[in-house]
C-alpha positions in Angstrom: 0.0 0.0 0.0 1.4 4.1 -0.7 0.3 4.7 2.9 3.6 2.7 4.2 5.6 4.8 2.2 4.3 8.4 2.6 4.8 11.2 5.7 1.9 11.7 9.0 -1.7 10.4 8.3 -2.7 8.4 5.0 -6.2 9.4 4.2 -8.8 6.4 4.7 -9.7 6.3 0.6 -5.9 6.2 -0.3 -5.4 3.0 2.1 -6.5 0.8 -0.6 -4.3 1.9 -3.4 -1.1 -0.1 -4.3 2.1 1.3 -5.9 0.8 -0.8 -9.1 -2.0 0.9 -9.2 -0.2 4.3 -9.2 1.8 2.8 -11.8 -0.6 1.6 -14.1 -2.8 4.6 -13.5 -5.7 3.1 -11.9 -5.1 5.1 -8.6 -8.1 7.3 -9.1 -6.2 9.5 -7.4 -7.8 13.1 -8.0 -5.1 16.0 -10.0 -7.9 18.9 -9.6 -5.2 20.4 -6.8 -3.1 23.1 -7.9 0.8 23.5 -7.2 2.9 26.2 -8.2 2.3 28.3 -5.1 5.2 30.4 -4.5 5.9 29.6 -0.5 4.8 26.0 -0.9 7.1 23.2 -0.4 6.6 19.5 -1.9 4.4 18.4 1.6 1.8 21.2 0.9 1.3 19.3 -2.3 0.8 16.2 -1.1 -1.8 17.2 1.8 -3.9 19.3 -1.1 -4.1 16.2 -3.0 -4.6 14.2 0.0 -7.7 16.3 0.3 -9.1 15.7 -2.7 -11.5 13.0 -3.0 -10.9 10.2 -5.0 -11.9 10.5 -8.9 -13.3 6.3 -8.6 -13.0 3.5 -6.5 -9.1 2.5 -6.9 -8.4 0.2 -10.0 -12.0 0.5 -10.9 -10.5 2.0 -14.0 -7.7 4.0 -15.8 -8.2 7.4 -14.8 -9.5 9.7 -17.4 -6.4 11.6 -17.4 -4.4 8.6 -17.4 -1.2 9.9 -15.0 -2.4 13.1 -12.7 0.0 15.6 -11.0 -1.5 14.1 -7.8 0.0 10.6 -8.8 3.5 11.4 -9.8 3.7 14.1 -6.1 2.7 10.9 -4.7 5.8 8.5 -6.4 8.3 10.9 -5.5 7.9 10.5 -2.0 7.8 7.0 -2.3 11.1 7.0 -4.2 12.3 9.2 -1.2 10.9 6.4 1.2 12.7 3.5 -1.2 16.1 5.0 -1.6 15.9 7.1 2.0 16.9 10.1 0.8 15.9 13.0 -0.9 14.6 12.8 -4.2 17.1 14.7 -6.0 19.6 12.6 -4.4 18.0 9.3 -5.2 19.7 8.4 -8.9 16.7 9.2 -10.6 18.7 11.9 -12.8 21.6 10.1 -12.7 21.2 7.3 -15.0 24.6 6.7 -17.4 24.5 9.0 -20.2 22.8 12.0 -18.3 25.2 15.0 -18.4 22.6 18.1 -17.5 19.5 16.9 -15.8 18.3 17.3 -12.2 15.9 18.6 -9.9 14.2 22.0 -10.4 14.1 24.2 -7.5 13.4 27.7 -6.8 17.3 28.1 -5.2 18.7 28.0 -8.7 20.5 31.2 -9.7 19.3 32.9 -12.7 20.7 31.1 -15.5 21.1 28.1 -14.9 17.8 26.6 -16.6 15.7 28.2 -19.1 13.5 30.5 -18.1 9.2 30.0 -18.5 8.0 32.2 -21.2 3.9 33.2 -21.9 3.7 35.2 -25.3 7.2 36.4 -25.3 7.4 37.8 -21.9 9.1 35.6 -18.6 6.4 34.8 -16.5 8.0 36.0 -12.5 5.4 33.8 -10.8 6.7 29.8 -11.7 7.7 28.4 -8.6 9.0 24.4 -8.7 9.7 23.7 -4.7 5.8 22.4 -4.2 6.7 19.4 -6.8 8.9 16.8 -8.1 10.2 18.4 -11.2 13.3 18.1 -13.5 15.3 19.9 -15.7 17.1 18.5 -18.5 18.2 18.5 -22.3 17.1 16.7 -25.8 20.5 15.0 -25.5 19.7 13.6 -22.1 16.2 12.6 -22.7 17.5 10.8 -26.1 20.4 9.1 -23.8 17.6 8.0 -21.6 15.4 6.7 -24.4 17.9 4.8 -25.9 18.4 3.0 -22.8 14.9 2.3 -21.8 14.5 1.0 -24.9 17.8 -1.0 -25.4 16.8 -2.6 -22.1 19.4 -1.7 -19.7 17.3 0.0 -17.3 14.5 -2.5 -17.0 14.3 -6.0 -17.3 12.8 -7.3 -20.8 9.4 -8.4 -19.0 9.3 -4.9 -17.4 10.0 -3.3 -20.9 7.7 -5.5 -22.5 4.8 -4.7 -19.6 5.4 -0.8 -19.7 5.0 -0.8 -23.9 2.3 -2.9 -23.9 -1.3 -1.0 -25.3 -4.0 -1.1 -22.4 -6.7 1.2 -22.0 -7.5 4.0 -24.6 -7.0 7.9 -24.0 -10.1 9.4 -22.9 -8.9 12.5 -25.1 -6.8 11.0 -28.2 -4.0 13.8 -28.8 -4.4 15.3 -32.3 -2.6 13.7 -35.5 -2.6 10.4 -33.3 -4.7 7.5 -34.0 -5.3 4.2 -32.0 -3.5 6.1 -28.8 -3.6 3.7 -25.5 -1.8 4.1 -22.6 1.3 1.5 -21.4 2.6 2.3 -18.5 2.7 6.5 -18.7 4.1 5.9 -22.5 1.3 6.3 -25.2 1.4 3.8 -27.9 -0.4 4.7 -30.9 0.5 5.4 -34.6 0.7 9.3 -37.0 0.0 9.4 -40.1 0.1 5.5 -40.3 3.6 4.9 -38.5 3.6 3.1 -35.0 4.9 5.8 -32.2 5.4 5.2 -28.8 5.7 8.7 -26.9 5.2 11.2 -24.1 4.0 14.7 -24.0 4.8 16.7 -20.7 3.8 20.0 -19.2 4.9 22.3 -16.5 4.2 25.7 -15.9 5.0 27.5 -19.3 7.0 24.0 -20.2 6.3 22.1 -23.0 8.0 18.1 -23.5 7.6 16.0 -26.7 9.2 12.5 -26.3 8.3 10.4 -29.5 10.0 6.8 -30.8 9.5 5.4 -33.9 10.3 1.6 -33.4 9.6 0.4 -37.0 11.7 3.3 -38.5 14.5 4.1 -36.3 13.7 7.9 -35.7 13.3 9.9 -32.5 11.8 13.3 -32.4 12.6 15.5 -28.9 11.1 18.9 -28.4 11.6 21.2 -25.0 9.5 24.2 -25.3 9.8 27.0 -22.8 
């Protein structure tokens, strides 16, 4: 259960929910709380989204949104639980092949990550201390990809598991056809090729992860 693993009192709904389930995204964990709150640390996060009620019964079914910000607050403390300290600390950024990735934070001097942008002007109000949020390049994340996908980070059944098509999106991304989720990663095919990929947001952020399999082609975009 993610009550073993996270700080002071689990709420009562949350007592049923397994780390699978958060996994798989049948947590029903609700994402209607918002972070960004300059002031807030991770732990305000977490208690907003413990009081949140729960979208369903746990692994009822896949959550509409699939993977909420509620769900991935909630895995970084248990990665903090697993590895016993601090999530920056805990190797997830670290993988071989990662030169420039790490953990946001609003203790970065100016200059040292790109800076959130809405029509052309900096936005002065992103704040990244109330979530678990990275920072890194397109030659990271393509390092990464070729190593989740060479198998040297997971074992083949895990590989297999996390690629493998389950439930569809409840709101298919545009160009994309066939799109189910795996296990965060979309499978789906544009304009008749099979693609499995990611799309991320934060703040003013924007994060295109996409693999061709059948052709050997990667696209990477970081938007700020």
């Amino acid at each position: 259960p993610i009550c073993n693993f996270l700080p002071g009192r689990c709420p009562a709904a949350w007592k049923a929910i397994s780390v699978r389930m958060l996994l798989d995204g049948t947590s029903n964990i609700s994402g209607n709380f918002d972070f960004g709150t300059p002031g807030n640390l991770v732990h305000q996060t977490l208690a907003g989204c413990e009081s949140q009620p729960l979208d369903a019964r746990p692994w009822s079914r896949m959550d509409f949104n699939g993977y909420t910000d509620c769900d991935q607050v909630v895995l970084g403390f248990i990665t903090q639980a697993v590895g016993k300290v601090p999530w920056n600390q805990t190797g997830i950024n670290s993988f071989p092949g990662l030169r420039s990735s790490g953990q946001l934070s609003d203790a970065m001097p100016p200059g040292a990550h790109s800076l959130a942008y809405q029509a052309g002007v900096s936005d002065p109000n992103v704040t990244y201390d109330d979530f678990f949020a990275a920072y890194s390049t397109a030659s990271d994340v393509y390092a990464f990809d070729n190593d989740l996908f060479d198998g040297k980070l997971l074992t083949p059944a895990t590989v297999k598991l996390v690629f493998t098509p389950r439930a569809p999106l409840a709101w298919p991304d545009r160009y994309v056809t066939n799109a189910r989720w795996g296990y965060f990663w979309r499978i789906a095919k544009i304009f008749g090729r099979p693609v499995i990929y990611t799309l991320g947001a934060l703040n003013d952020f924007q994060t295109v992860n996409m693999r061709f399999p059948r052709d050997g082609v990667t696209v990477i975009i970081l938007s700020n």
